[in-house]
CHARMM-style PDB file with segment names, atoms N, HN, CA, C and O in Angstrom:
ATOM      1  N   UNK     1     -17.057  -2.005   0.469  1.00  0.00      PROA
ATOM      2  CA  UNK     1     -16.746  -2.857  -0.639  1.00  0.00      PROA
ATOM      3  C   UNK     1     -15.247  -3.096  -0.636  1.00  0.00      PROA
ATOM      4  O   UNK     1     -14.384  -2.249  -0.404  1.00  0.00      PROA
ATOM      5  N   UNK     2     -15.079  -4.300  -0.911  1.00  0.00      PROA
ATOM      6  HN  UNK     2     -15.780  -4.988  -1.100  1.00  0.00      PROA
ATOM      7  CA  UNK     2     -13.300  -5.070  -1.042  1.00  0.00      PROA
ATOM      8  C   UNK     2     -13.068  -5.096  -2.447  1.00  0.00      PROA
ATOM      9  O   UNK     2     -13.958  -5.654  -3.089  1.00  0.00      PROA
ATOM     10  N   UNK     3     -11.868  -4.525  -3.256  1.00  0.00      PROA
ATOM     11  HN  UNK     3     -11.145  -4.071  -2.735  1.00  0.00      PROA
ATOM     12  CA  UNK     3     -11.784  -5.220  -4.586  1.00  0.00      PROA
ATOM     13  C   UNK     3      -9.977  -4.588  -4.293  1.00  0.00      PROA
ATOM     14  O   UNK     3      -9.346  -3.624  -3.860  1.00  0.00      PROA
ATOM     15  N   UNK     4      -9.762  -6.420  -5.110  1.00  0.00      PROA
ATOM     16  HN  UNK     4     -10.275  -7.203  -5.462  1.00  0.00      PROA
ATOM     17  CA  UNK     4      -8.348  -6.160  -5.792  1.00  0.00      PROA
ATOM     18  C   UNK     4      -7.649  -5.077  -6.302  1.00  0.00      PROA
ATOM     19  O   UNK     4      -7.923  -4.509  -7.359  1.00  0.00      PROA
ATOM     20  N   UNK     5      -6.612  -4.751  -5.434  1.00  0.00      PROA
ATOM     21  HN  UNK     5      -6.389  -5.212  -4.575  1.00  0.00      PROA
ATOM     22  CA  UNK     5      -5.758  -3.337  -6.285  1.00  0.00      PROA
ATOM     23  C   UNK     5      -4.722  -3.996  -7.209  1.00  0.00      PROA
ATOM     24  O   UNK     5      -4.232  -5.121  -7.118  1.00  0.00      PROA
ATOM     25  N   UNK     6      -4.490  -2.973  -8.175  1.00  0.00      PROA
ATOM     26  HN  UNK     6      -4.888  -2.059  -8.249  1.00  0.00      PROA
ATOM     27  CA  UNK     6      -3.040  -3.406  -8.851  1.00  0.00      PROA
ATOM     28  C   UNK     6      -1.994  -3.689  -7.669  1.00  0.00      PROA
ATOM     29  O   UNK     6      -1.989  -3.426  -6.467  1.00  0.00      PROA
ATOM     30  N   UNK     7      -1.150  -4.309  -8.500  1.00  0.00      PROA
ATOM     31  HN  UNK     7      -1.154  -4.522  -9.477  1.00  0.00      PROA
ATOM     32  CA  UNK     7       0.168  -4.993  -7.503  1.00  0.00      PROA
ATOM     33  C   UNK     7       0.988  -3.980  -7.687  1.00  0.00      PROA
ATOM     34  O   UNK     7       1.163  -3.483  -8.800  1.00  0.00      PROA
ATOM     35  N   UNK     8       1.759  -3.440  -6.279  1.00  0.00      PROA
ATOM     36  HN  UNK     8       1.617  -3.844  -5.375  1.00  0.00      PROA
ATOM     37  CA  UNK     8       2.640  -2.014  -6.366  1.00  0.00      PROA
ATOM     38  C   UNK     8       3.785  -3.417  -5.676  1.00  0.00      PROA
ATOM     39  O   UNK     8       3.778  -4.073  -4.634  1.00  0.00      PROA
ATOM     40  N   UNK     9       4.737  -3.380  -7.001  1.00  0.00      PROA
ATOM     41  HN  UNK     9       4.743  -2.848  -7.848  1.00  0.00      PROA
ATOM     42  CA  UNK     9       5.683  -4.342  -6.541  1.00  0.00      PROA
ATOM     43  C   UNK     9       5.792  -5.711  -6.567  1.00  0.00      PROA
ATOM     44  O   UNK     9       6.081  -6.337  -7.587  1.00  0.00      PROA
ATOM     45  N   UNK    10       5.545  -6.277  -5.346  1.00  0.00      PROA
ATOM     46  HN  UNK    10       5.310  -5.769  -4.517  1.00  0.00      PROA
ATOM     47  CA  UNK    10       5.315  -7.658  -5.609  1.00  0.00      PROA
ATOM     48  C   UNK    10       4.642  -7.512  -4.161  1.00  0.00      PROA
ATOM     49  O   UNK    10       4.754  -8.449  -3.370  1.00  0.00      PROA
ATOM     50  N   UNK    11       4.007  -6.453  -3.834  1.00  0.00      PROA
ATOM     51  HN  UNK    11       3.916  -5.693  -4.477  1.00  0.00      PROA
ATOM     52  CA  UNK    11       2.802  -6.135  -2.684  1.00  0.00      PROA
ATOM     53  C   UNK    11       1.813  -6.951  -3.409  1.00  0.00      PROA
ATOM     54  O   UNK    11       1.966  -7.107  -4.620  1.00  0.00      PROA
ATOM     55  N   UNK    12       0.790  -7.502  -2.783  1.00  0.00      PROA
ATOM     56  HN  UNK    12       0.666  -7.375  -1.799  1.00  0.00      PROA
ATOM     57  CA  UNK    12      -0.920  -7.489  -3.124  1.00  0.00      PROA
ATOM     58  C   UNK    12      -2.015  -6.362  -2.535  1.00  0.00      PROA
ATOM     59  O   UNK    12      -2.519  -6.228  -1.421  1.00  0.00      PROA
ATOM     60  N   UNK    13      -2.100  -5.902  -3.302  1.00  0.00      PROA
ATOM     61  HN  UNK    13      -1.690  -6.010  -4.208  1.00  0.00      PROA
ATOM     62  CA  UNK    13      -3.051  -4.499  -2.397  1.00  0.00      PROA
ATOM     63  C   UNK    13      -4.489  -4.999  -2.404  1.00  0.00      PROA
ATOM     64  O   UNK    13      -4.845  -5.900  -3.164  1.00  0.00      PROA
ATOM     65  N   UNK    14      -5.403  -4.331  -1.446  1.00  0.00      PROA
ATOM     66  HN  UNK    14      -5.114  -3.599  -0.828  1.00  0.00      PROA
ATOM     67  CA  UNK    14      -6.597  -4.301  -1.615  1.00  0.00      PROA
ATOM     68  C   UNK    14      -7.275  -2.850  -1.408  1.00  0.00      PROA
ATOM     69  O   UNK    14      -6.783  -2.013  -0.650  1.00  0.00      PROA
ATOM     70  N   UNK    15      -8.512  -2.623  -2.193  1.00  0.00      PROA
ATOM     71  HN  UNK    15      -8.911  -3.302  -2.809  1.00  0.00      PROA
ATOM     72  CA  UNK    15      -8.897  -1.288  -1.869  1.00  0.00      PROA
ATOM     73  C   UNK    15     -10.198  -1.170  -1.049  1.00  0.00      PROA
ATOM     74  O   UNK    15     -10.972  -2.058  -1.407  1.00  0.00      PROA
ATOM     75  N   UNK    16     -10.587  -0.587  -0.320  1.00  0.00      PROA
ATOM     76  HN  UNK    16      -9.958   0.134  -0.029  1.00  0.00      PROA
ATOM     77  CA  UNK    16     -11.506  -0.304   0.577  1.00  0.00      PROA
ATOM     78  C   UNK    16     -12.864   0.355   0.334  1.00  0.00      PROA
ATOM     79  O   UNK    16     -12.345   1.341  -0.190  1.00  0.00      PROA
ATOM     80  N   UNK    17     -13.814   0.559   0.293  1.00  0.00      PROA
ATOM     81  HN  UNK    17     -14.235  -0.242   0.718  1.00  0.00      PROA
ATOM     82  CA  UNK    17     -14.306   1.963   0.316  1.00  0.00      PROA
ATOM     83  C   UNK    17     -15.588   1.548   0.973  1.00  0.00      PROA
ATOM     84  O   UNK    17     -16.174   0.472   0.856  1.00  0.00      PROA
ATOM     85  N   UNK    18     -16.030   2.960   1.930  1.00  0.00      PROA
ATOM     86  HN  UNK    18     -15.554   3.834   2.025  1.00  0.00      PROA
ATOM     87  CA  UNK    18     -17.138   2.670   2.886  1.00  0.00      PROA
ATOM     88  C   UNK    18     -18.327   3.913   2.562  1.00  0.00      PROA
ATOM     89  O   UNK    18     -18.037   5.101   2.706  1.00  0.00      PROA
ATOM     90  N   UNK    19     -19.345   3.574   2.224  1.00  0.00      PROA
ATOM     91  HN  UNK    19     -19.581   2.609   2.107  1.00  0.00      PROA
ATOM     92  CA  UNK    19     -20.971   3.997   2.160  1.00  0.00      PROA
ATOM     93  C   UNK    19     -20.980   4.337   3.499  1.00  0.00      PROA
ATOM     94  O   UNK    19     -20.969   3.530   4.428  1.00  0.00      PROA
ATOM     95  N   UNK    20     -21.003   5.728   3.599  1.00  0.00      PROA
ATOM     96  HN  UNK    20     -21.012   6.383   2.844  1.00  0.00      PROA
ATOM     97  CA  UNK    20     -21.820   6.571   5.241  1.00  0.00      PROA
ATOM     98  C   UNK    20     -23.297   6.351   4.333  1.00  0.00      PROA
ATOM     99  O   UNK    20     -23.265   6.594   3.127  1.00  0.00      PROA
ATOM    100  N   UNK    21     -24.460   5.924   4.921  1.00  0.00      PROA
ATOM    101  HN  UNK    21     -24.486   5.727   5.901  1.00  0.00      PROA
ATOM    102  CA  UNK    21     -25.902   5.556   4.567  1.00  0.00      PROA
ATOM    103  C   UNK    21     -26.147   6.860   5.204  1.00  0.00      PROA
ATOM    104  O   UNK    21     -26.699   7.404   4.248  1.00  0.00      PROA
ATOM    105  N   UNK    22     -26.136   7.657   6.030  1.00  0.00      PROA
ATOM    106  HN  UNK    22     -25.688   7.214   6.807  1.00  0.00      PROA
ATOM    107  CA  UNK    22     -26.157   8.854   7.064  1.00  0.00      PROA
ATOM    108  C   UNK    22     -25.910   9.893   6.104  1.00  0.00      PROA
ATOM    109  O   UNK    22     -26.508  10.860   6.576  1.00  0.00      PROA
ATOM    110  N   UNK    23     -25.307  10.291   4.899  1.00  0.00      PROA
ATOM    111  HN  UNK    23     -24.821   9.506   4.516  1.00  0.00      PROA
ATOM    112  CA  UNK    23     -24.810  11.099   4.293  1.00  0.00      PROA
ATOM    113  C   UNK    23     -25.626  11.268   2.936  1.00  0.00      PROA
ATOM    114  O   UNK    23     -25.743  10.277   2.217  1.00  0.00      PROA
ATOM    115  N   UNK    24     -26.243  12.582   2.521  1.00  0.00      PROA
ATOM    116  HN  UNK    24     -26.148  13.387   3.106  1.00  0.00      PROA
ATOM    117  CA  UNK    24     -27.393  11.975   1.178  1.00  0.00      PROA
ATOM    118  C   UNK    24     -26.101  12.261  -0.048  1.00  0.00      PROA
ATOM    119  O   UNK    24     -26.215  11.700  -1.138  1.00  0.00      PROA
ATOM    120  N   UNK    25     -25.028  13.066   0.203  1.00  0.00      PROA
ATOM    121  HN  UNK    25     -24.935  13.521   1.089  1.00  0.00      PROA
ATOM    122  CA  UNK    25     -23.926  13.622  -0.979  1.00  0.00      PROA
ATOM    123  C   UNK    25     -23.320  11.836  -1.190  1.00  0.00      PROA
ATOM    124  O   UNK    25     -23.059  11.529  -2.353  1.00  0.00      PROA
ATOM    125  N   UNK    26     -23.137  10.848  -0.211  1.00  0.00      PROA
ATOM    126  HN  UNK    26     -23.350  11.097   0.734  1.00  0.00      PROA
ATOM    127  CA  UNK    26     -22.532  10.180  -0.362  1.00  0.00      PROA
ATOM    128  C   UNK    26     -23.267   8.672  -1.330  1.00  0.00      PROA
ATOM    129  O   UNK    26     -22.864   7.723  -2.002  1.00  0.00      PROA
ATOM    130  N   UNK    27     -24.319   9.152  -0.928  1.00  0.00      PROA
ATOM    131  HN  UNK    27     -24.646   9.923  -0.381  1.00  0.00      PROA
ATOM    132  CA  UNK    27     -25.586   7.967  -2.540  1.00  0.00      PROA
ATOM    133  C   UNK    27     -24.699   8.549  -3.470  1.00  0.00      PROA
ATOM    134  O   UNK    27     -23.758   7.906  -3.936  1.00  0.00      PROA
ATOM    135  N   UNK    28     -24.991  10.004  -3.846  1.00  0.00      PROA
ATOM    136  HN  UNK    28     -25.756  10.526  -3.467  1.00  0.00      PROA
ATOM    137  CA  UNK    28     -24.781  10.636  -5.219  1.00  0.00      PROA
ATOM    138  C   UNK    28     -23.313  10.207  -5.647  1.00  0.00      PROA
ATOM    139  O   UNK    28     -22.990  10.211  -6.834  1.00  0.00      PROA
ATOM    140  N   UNK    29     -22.407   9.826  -4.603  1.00  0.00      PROA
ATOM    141  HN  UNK    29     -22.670   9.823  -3.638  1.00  0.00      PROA
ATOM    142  CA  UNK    29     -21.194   9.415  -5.299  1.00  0.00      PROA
ATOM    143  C   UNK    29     -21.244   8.623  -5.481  1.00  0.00      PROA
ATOM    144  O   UNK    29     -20.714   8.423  -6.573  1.00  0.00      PROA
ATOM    145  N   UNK    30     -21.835   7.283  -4.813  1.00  0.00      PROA
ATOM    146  HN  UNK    30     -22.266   7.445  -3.926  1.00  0.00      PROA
ATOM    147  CA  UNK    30     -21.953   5.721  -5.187  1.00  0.00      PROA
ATOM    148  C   UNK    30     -22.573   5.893  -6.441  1.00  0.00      PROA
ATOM    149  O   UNK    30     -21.976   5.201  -7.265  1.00  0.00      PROA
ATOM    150  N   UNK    31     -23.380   6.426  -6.875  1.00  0.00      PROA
ATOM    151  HN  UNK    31     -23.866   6.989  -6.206  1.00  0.00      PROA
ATOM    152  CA  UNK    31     -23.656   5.844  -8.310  1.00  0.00      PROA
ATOM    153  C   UNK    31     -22.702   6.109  -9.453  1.00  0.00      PROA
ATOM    154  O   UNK    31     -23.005   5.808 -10.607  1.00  0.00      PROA
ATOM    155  N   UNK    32     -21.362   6.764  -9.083  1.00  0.00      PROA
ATOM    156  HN  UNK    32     -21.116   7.009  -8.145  1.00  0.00      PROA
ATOM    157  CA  UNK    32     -19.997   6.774  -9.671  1.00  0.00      PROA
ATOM    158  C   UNK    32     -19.846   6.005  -9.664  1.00  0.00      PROA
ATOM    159  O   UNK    32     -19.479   5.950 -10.837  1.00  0.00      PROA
ATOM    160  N   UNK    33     -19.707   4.537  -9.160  1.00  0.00      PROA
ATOM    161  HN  UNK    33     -20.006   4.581  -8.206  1.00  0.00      PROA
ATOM    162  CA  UNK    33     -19.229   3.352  -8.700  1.00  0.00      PROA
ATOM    163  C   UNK    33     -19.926   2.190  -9.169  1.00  0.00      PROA
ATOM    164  O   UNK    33     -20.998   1.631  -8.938  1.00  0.00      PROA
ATOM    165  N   UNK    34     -18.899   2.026  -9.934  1.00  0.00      PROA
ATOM    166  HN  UNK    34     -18.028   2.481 -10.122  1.00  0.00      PROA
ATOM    167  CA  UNK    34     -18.676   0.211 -10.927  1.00  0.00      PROA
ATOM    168  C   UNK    34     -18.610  -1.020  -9.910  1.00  0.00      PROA
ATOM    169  O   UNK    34     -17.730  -1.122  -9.056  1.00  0.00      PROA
ATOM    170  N   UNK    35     -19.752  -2.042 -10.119  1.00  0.00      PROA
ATOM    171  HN  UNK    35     -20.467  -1.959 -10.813  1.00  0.00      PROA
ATOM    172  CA  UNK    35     -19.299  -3.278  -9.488  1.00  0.00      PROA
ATOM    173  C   UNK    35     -18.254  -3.647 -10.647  1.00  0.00      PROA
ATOM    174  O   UNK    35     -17.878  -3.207 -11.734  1.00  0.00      PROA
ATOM    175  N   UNK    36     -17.953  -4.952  -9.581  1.00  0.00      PROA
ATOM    176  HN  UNK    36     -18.259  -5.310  -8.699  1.00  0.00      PROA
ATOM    177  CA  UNK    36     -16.631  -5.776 -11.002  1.00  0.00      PROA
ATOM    178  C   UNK    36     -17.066  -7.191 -10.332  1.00  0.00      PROA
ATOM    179  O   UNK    36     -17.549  -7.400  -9.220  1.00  0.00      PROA
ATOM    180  N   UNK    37     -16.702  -8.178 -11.476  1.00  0.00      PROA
ATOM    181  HN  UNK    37     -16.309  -8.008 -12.380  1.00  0.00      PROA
ATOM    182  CA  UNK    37     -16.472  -9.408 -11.228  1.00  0.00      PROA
ATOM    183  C   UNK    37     -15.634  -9.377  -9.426  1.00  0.00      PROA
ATOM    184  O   UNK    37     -14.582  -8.750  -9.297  1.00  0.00      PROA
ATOM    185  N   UNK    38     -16.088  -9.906  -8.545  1.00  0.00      PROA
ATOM    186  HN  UNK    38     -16.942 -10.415  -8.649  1.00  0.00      PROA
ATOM    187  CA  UNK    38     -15.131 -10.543  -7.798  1.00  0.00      PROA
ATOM    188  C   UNK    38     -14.773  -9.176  -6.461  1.00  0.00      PROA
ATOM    189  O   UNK    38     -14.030  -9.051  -5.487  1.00  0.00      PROA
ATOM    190  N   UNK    39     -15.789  -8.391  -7.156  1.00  0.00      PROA
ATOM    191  HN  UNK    39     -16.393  -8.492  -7.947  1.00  0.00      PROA
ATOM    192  CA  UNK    39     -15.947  -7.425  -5.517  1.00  0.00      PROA
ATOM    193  C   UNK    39     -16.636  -7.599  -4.354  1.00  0.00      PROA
ATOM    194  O   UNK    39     -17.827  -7.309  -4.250  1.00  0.00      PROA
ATOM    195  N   UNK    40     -16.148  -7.932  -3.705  1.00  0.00      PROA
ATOM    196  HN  UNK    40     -15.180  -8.167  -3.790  1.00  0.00      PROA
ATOM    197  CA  UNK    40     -16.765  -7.984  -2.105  1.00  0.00      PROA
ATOM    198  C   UNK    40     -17.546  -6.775  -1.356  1.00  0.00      PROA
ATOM    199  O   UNK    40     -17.003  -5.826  -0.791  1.00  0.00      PROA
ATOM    200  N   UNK    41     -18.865  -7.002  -1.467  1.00  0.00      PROA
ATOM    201  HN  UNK    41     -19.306  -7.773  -1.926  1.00  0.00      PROA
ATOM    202  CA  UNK    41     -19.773  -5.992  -0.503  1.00  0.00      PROA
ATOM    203  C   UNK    41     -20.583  -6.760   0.897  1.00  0.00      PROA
ATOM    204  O   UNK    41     -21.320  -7.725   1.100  1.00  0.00      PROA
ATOM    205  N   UNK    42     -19.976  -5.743   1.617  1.00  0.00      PROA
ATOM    206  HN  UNK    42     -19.377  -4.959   1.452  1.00  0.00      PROA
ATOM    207  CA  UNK    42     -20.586  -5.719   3.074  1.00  0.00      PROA
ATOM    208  C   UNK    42     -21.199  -4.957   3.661  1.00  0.00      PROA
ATOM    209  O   UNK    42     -20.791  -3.855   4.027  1.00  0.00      PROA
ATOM    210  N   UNK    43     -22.909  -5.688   3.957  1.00  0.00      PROA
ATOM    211  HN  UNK    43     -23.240  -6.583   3.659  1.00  0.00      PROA
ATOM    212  CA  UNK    43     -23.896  -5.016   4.755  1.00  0.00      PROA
ATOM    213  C   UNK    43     -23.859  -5.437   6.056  1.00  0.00      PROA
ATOM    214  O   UNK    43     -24.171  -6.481   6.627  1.00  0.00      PROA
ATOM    215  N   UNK    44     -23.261  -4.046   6.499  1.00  0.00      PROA
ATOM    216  HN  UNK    44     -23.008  -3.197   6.035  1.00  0.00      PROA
ATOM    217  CA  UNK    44     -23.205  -4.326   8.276  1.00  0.00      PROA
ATOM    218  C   UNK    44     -24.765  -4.135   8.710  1.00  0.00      PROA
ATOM    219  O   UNK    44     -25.526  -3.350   8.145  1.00  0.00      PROA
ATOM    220  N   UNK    45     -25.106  -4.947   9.763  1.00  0.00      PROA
ATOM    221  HN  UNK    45     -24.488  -5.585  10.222  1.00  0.00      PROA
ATOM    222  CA  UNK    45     -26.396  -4.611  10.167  1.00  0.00      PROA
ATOM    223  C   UNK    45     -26.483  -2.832  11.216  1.00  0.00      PROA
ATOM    224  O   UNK    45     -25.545  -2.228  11.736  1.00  0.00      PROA
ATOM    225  N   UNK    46     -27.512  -2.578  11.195  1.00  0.00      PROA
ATOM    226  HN  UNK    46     -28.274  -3.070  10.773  1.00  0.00      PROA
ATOM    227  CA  UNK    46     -28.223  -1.488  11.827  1.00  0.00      PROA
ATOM    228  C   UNK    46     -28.101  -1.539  13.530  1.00  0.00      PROA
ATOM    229  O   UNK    46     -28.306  -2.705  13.866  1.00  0.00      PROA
ATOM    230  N   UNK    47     -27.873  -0.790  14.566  1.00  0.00      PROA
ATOM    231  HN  UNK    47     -27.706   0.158  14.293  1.00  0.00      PROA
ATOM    232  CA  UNK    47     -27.755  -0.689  15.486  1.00  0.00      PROA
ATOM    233  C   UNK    47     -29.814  -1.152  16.299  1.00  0.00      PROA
ATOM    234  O   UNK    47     -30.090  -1.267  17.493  1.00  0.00      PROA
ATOM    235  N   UNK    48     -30.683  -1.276  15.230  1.00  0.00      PROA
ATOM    236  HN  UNK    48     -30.458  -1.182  14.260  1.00  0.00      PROA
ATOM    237  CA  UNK    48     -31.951  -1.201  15.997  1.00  0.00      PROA
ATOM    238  C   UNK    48     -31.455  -2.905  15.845  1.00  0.00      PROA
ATOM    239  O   UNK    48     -31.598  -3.608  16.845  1.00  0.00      PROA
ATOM    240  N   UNK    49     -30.971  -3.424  14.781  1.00  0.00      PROA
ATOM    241  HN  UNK    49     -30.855  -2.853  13.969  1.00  0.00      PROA
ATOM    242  CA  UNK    49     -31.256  -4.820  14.671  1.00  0.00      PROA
ATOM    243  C   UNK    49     -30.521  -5.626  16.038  1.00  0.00      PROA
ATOM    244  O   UNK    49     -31.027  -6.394  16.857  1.00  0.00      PROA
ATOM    245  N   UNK    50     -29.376  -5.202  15.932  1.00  0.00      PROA
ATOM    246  HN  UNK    50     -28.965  -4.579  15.267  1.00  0.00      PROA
ATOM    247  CA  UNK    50     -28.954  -5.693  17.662  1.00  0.00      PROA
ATOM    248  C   UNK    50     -29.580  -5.237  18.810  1.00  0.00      PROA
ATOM    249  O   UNK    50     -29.606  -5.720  19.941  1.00  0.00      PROA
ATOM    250  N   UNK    51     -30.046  -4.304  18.384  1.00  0.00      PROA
ATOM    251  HN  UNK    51     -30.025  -3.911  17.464  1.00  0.00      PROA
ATOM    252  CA  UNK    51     -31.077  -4.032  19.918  1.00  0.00      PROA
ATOM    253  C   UNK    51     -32.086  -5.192  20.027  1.00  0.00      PROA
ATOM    254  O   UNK    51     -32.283  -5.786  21.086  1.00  0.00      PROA
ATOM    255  N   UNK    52     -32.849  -5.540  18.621  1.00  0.00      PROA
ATOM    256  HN  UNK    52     -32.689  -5.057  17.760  1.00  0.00      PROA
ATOM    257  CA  UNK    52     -33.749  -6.267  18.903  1.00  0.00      PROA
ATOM    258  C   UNK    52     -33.268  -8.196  18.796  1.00  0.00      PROA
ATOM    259  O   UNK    52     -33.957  -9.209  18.910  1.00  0.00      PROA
ATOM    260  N   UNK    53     -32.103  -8.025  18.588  1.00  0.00      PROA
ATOM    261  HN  UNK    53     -31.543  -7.201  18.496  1.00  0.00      PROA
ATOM    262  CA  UNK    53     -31.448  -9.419  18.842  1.00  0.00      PROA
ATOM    263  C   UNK    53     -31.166  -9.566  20.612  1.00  0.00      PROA
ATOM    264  O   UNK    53     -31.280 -10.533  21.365  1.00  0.00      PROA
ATOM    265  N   UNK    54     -30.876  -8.564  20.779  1.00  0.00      PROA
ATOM    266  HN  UNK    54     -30.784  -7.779  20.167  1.00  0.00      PROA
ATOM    267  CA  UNK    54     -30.558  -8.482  22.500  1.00  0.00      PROA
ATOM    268  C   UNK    54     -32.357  -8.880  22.949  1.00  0.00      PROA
ATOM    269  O   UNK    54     -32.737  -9.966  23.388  1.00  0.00      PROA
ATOM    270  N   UNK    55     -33.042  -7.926  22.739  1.00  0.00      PROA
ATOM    271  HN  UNK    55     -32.734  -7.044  22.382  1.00  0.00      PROA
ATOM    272  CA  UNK    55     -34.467  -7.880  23.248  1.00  0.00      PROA
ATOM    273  C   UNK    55     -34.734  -9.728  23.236  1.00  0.00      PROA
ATOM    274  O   UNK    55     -34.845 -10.294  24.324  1.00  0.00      PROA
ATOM    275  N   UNK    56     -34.804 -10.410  22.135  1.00  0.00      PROA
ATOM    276  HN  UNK    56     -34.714  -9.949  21.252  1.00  0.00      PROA
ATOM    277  CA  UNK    56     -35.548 -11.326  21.533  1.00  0.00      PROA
ATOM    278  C   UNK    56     -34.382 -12.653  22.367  1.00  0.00      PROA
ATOM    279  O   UNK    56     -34.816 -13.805  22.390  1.00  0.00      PROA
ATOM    280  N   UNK    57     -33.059 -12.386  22.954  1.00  0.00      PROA
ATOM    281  HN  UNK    57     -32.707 -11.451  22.935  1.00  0.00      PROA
ATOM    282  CA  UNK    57     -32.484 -13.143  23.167  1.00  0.00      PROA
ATOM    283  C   UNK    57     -32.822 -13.166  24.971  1.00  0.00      PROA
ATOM    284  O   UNK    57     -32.833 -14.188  25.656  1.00  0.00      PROA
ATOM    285  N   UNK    58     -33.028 -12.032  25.368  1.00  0.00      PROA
ATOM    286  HN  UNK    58     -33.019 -11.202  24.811  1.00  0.00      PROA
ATOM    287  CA  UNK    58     -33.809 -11.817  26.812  1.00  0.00      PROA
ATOM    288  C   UNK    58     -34.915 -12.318  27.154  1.00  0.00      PROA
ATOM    289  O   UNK    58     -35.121 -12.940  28.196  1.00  0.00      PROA
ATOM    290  N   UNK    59     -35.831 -12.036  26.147  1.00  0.00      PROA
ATOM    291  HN  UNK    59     -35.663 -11.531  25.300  1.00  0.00      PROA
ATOM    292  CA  UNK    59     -37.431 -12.474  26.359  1.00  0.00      PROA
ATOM    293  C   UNK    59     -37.624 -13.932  26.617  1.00  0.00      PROA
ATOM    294  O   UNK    59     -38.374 -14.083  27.582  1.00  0.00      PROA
ATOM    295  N   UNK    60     -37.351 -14.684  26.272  1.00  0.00      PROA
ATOM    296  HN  UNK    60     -36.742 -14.561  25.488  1.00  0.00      PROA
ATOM    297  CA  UNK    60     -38.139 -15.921  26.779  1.00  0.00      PROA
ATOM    298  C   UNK    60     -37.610 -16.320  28.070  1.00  0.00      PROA
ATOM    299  O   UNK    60     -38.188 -17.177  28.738  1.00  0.00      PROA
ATOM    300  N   UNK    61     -36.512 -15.735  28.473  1.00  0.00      PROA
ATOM    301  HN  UNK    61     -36.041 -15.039  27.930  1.00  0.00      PROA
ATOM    302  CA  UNK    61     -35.654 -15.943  30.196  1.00  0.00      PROA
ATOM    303  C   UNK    61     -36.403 -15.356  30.975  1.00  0.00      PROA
ATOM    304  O   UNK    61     -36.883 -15.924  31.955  1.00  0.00      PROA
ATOM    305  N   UNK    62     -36.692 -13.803  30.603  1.00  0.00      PROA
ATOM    306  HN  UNK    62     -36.302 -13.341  29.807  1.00  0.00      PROA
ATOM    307  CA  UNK    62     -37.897 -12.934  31.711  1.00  0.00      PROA
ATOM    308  C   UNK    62     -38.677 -13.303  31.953  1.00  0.00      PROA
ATOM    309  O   UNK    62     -39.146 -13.328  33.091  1.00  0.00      PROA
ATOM    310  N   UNK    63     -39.426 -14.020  30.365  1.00  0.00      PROA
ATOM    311  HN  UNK    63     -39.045 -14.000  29.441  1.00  0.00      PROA
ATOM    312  CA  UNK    63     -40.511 -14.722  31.111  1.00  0.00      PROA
ATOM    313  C   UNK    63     -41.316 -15.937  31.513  1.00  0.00      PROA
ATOM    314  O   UNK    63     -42.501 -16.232  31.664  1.00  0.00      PROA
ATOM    315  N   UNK    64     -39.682 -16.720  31.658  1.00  0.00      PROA
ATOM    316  HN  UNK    64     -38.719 -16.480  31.536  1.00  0.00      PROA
ATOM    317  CA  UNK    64     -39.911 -17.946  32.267  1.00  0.00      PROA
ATOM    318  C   UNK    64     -39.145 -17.611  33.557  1.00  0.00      PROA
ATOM    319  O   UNK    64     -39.136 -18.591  34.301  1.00  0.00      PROA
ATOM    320  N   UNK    65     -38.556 -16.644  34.021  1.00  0.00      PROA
ATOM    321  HN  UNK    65     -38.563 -15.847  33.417  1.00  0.00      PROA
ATOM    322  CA  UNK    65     -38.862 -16.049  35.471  1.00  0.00      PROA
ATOM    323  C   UNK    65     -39.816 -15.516  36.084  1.00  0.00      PROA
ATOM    324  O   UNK    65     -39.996 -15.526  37.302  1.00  0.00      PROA
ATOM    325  N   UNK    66     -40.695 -14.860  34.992  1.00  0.00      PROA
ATOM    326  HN  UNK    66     -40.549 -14.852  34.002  1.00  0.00      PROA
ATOM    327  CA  UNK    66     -42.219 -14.422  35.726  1.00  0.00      PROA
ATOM    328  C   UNK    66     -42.845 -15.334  36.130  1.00  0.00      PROA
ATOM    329  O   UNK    66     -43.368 -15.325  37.245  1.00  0.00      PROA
ATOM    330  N   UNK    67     -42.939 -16.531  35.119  1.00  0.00      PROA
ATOM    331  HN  UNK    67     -42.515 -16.537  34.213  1.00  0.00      PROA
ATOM    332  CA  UNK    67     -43.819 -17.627  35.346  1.00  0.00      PROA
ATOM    333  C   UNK    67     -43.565 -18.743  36.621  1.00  0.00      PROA
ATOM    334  O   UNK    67     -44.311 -19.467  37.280  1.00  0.00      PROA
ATOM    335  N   UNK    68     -42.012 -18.461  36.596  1.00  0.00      PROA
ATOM    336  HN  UNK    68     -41.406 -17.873  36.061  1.00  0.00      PROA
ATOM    337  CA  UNK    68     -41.660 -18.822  37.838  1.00  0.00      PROA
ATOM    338  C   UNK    68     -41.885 -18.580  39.336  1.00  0.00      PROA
ATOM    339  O   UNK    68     -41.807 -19.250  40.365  1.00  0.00      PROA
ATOM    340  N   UNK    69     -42.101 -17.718  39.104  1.00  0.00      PROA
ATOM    341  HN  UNK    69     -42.165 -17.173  38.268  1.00  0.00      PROA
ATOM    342  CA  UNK    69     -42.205 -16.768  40.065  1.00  0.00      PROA
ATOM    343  C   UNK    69     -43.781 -16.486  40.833  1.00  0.00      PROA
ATOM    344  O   UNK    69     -44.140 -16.056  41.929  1.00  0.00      PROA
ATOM    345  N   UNK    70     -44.424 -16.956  39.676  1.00  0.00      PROA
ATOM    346  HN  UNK    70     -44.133 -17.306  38.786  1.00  0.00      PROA
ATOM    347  CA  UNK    70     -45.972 -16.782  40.138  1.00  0.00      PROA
ATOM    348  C   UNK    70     -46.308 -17.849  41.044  1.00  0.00      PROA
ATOM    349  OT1 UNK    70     -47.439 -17.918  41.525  1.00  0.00      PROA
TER     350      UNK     70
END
C-alpha cells in the first residue's frame, strides 16, 4: 500500500508498507490498518499465475508444431 506522508520540510514523502501473505502474525497486523481516501493498494500476482501465463503463451506454438509436423 502507497499513502501520502506528512511533508518533513518542503520534502513530499510517501509511505510504504508490504503484506508478506506467507506470514499468518502478519493478517493479524493488517487488521491494525486504516484505508484512507486516496491510498494506493497493490496486488502483485502469484508466481503459479506466471507460470500459467508462460504455459498458455507456449501452447498454441507446440501445437501448431505438432500439427506440423505430422
Amino acid at each position: 500500500m502507497l499513502r501520502a506522508a506528512p511533508k518533513k520540510g518542503h520534502q513530499e514523502r510517501v509511505l510504504a508498507l508490504h503484506l508478506d501473505a506467507e506470514n499468518a502474525a502478519a493478517f493479524v497486523m493488517a487488521t491494525k490498518l486504516e484505508l484512507r481516501p486516496n491510498d494506493i493498494v497493490f496486488i502483485a500476482e502469484q508466481r503459479v499465475t506466471r507460470w500459467g501465463r508462460v504455459v498458455n503463451q507456449l501452447g498454441p506454438g507446440l501445437i501448431a508444431a505438432a500439427i506440423a509436423g505430422l
